[in-house]
C-alpha positions as CSV (number, residue, x, y, z in Angstrom):
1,X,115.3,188.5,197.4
2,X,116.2,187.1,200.7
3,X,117.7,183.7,201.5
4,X,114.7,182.1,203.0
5,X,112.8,183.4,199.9
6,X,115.0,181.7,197.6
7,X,114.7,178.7,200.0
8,X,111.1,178.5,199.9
9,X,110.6,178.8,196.0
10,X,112.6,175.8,195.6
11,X,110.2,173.9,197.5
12,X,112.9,172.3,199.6
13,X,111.9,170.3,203.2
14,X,113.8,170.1,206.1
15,X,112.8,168.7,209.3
16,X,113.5,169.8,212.7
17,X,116.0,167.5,213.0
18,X,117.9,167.9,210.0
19,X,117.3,171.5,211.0
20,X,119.1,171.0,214.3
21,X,121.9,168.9,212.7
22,X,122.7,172.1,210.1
23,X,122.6,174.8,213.0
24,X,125.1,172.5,215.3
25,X,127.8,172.5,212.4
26,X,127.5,176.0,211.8
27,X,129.2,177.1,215.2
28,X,132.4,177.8,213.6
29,X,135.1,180.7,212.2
30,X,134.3,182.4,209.4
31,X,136.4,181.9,206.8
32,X,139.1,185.0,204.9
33,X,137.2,183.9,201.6
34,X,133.4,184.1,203.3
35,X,134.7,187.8,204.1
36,X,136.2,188.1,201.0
37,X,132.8,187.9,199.2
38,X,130.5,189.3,201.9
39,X,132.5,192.6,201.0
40,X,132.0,191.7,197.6
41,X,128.4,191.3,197.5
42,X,128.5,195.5,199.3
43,X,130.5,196.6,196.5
44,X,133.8,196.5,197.9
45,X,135.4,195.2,195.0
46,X,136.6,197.7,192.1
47,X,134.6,195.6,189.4
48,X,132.1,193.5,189.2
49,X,133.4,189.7,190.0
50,X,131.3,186.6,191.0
51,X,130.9,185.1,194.4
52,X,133.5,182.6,194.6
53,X,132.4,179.1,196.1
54,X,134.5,177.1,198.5
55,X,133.9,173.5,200.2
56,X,132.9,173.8,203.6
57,X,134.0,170.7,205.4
58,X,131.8,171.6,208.1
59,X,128.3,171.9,206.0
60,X,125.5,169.0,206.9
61,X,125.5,166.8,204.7
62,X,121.2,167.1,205.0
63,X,122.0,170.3,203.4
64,X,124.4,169.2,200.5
65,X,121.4,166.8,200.1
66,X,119.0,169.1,199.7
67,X,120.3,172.1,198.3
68,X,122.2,170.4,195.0
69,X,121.6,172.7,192.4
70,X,120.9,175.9,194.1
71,X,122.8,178.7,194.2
72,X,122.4,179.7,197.9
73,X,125.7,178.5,199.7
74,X,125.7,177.1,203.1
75,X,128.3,179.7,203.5
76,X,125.8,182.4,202.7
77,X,122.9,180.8,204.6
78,X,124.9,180.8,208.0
79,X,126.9,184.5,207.7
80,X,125.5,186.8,205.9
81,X,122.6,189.3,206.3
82,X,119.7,189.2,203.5
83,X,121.0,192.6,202.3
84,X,124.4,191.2,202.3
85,X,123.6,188.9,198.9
86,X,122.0,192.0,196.8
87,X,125.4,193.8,195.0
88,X,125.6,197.2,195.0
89,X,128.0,200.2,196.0
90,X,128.6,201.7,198.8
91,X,127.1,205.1,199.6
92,X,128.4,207.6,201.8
93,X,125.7,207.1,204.1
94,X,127.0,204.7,207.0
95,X,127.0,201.3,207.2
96,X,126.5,199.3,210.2
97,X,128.3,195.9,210.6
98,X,128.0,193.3,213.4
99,X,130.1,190.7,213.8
100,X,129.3,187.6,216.7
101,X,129.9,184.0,217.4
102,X,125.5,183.7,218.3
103,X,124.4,184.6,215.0
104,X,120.5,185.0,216.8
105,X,121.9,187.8,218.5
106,X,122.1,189.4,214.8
107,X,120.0,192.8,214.4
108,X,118.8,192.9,218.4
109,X,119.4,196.5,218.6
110,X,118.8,197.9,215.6
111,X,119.5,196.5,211.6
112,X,122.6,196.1,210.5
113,X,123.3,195.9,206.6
114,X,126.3,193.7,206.9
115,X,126.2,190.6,209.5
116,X,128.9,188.5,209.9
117,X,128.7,184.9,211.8
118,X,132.7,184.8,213.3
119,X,134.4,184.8,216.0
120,X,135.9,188.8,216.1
121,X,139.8,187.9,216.3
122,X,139.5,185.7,212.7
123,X,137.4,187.8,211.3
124,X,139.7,191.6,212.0
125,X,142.5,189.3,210.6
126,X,140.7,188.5,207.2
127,X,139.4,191.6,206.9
128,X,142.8,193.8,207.7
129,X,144.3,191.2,205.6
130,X,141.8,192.5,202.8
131,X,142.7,196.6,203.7
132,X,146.4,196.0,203.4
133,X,146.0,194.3,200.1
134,X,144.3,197.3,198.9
135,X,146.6,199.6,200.2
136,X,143.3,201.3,202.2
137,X,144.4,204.3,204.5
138,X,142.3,207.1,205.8
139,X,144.0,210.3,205.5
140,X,144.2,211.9,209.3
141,X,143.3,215.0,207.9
142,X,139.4,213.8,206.6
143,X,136.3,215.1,208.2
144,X,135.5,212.3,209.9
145,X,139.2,211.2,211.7
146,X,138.8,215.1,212.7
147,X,135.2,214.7,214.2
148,X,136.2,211.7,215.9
149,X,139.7,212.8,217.2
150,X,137.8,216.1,218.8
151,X,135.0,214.1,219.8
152,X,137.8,211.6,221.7
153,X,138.9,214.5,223.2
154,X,136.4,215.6,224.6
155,X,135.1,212.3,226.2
156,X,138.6,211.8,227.8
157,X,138.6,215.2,229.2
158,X,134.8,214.5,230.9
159,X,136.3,211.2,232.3
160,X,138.9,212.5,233.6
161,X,137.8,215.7,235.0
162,X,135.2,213.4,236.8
163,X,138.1,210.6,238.0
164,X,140.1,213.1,239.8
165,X,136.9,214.8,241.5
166,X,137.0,213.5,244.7
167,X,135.0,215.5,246.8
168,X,132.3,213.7,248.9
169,X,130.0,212.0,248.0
170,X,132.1,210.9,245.3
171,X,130.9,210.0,241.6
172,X,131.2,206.5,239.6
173,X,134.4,208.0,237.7
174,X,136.4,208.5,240.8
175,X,135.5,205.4,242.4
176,X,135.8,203.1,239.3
177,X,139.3,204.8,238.8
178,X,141.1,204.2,242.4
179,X,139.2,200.5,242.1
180,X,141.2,200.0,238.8
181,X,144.2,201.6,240.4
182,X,144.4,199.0,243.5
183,X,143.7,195.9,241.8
184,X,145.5,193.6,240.6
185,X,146.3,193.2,236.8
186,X,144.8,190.7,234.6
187,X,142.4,189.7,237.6
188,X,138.6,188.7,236.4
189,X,136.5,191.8,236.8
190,X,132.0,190.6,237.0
191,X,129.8,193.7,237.1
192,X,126.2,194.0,236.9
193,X,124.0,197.1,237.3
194,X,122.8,199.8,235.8
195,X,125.5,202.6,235.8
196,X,127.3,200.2,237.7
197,X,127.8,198.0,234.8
198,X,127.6,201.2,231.9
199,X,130.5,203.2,233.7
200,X,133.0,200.2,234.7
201,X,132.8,198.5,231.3
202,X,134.5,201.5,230.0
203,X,136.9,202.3,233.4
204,X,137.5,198.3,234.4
205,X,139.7,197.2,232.0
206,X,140.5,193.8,230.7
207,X,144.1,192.6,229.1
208,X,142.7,189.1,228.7
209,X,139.7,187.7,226.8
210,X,137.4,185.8,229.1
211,X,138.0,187.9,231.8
212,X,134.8,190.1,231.9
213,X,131.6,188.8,232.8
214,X,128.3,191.3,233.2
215,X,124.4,190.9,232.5
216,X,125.4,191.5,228.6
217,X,122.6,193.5,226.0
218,X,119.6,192.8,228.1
219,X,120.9,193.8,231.7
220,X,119.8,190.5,233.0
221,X,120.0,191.2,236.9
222,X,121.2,188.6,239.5
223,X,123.5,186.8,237.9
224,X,126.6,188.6,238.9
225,X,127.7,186.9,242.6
226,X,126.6,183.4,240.5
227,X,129.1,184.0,237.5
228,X,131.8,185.3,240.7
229,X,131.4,181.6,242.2
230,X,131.9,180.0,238.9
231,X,134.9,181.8,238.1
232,X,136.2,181.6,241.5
233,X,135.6,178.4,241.5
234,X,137.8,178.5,237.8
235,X,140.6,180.5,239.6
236,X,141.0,178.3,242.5
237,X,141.8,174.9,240.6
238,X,143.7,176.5,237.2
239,X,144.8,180.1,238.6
240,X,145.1,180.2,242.1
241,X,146.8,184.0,242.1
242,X,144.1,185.4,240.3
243,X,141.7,187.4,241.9
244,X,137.9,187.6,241.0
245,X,136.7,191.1,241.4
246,X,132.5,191.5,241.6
247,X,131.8,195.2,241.1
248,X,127.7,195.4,241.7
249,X,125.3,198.0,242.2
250,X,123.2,198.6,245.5
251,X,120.3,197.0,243.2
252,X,122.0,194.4,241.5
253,X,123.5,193.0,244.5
254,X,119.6,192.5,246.1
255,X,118.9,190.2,243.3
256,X,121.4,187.8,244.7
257,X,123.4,189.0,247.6
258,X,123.0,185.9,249.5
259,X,125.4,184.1,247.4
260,X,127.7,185.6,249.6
261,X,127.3,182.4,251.8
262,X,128.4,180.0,249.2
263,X,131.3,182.2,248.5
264,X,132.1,181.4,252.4
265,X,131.0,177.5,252.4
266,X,133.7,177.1,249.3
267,X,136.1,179.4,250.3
268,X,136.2,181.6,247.6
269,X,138.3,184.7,248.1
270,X,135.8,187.2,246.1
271,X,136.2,190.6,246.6
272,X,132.4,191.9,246.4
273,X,132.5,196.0,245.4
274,X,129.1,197.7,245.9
275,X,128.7,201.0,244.4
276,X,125.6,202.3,246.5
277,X,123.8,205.6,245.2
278,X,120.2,204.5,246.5
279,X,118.8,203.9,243.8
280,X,118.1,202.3,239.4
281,X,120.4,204.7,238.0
282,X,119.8,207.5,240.7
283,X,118.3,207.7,244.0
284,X,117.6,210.3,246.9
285,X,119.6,211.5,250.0
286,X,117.9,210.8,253.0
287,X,116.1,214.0,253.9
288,X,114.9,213.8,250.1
289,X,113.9,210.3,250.6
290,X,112.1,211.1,254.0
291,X,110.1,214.0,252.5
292,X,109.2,212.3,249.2
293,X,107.8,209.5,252.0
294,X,105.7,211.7,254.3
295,X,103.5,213.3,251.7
296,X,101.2,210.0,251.3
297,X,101.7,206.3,251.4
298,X,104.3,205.3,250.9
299,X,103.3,202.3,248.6
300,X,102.6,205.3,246.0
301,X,104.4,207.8,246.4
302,X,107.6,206.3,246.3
303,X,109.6,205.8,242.9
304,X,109.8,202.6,242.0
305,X,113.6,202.9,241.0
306,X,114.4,204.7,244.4
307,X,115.7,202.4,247.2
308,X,116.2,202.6,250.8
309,X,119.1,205.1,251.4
310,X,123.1,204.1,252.6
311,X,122.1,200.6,253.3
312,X,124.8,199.0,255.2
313,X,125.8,196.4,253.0
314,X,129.1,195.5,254.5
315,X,127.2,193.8,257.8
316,X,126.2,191.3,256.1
317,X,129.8,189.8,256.4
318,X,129.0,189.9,260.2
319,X,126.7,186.4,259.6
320,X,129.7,184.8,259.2
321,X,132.0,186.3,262.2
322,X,134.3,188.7,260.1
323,X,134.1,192.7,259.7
324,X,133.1,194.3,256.0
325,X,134.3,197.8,254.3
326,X,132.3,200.8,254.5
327,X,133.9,203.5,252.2
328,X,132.9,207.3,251.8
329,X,136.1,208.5,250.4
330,X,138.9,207.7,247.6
331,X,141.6,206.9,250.7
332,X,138.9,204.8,252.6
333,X,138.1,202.5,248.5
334,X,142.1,202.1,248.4
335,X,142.7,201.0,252.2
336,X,140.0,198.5,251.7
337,X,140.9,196.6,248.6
338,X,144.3,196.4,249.5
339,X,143.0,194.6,252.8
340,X,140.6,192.5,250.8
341,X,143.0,191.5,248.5
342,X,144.9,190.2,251.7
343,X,142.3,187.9,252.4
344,X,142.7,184.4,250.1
345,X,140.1,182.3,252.3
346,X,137.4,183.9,252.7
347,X,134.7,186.9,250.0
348,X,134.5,190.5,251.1
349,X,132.1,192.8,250.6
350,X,133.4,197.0,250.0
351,X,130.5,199.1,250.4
352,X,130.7,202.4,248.8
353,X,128.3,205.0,249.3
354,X,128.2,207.6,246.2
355,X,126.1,210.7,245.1
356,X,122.8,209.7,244.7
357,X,122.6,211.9,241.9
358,X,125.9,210.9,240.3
359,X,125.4,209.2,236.5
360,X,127.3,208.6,233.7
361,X,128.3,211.1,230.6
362,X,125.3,211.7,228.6
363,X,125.2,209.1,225.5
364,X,124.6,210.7,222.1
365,X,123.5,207.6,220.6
366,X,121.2,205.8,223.0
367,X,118.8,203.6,220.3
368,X,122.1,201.5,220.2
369,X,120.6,200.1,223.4
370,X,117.4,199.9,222.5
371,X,115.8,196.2,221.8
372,X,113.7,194.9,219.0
373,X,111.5,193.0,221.8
């Protein structure tokens, strides 16, 4: 029986307000103990044992009002997954947890059987806390650490074979690896696109929490040169040597390129890197693009997610009186951030024209991006 089921038989009413007052204070940490018996509940525990109760000093007091005398917790009502509350034992099928500070964002992609409302850092800590007292270790020699040490192996080789391929037109692995070579550490790295975004959330990396900001599950486009402004705008008054790096692709940027004038009205030094490839996740050359083009109109017979081929970006700096980077090659990427990082006054805009064809390493789970809506 679910939560809301148990809810509803006691015949309990709570307005929208009250409702609203309850969802306010639960914005908070999970607990150790919440985690504690969420494992519990799955069967964790080597003998049966009863969920133990704790006050919550945050809890409404509409629902203390309302809920006296039943036996769903506030604790439960806010954390945990419907499934979560039914004990059982684990089976060696596997289990999918989610942990995240927006509890709505629960279940998106697919189900999960265990959902936990926390912040991640309180909630590793509670529940390595847990392991250790437990003594749990997984022997390196198991089938699975084996299946995912060979699998690991072979995704780094991929990657790496594809980083060091710099042959022209170059590929997202070689030009999201001299990008990560030439800039500097700890800055704040934006990215939207498609696999723009996919690649460099892997090969951008990030020391620092807070310092990656993309168009998250639902690849919402155009908001990549607005969240560059804001934390430009950040850097300039709290960090003034940190840098704000905004990786887009050739589509993204068209969502809200002209942003690019703000960045200039407000001085914001934001280095602007444009991975081009003509296209949603591919595009064509030109001559491909020109014959697809002269076999009808054009209206239909071009793709929808095939754009107009080597745009020249980088002009667009020429509005504003200064020069932009066009890059072809791995020498041409590094010359150009290591002149744009030069520049503390003023965006630039590196426009780097890739394979059309180039994409990412094939994912063997794709329904993990797949939405509910």
């Amino acid at each position: 029986m679910s939560h809301f089921e148990r809810v509803s038989k006691q015949k309990v009413s709570i307005n929208v307000l009250q409702a609203m007052r309850m969802a306010d204070k639960a914005w908070r940490n999970v607990t150790p103990l919440a985690v504690k018996n969420c494992f519990r509940t799955c069967g964790f525990s080597s003998e049966p044992q009863e969920i133990i109760e704790e006050e919550d000093n945050n809890v409404a007091e509409e629902w203390n009002k309302h809920m006296s005398g039943s036996n769903v917790s506030f604790e439960d009502f806010v954390t945990c997954d419907d499934e979560v509350v039914t004990a059982g034992t684990l089976t060696e099928e596997e289990i999918l947890e989610s942990v995240d500070i927006s509890p709505e964002e629960f279940h998106n992609s697919i189900k999960s059987e265990v959902a936990v409302h926390s912040d991640i850092k309180p909630f590793v800590e509670a529940l390595n806390k847990k392991l250790a007292e437990k003594k749990f270790s997984l022997d390196s020699s198991s089938k699975w650490w084996q299946i995912l040490s060979e699998n690991q192996k072979k995704n780094m080789a991929f990657v790496e074979a594809q980083s060091n391929d710099k042959s022209v037109p170059l590929n997202y692995y070689a030009v999201f690896k001299t990008v990560q070579a030439n800039i500097p550490k700890d800055s704040i790295i934006v990215s939207e696109g498609a696999n723009t975004m996919d690649i460099g959330r892997g090969l951008l990396l990030n020391n620092k929490p807070r310092h990656r900001l993309d168009a998250g599950t639902f690849g919402t486009m155009g908001v990549g040169p607005g969240f560059a402004v804001a934390a430009a705008m950040w850097c300039r008054d709290y960090a003034p040597e940190k840098r704000v790096i905004c990786v887009e692709g050739d589509s993204a940027f068209g969502f809200s390129g002209m942003e690019i004038e703000t960045m200039f009205r407000y001085k914001l030094p934001v280095i602007i890197i444009i991975v081009n490839n003509n296209g949603i996740y591919n595009g064509f050359d030109k001559e491909t693009m020109k014959d697809i083009q002269s076999s009808g109109d054009v209206a239909q017979c071009t793709p929808p997610t095939a754009l107009s081929t080597e745009v020249r970006y980088e002009k667009m700096m020429e509005m504003f009186g200064v020069t932009g980077h066009l890059c072809r090659t791995v020498e041409e990427i590094q010359s150009a951030v290591k002149a744009a990082i030069a520049v503390t006054d003023r965006p630039s805009i590196i426009n780097i024209l890739i394979s059309p064809q180039a994409s990412r390493k094939p994912q063997t789970f794709n329904w993990l991006t797949e939405s509910k809506l």
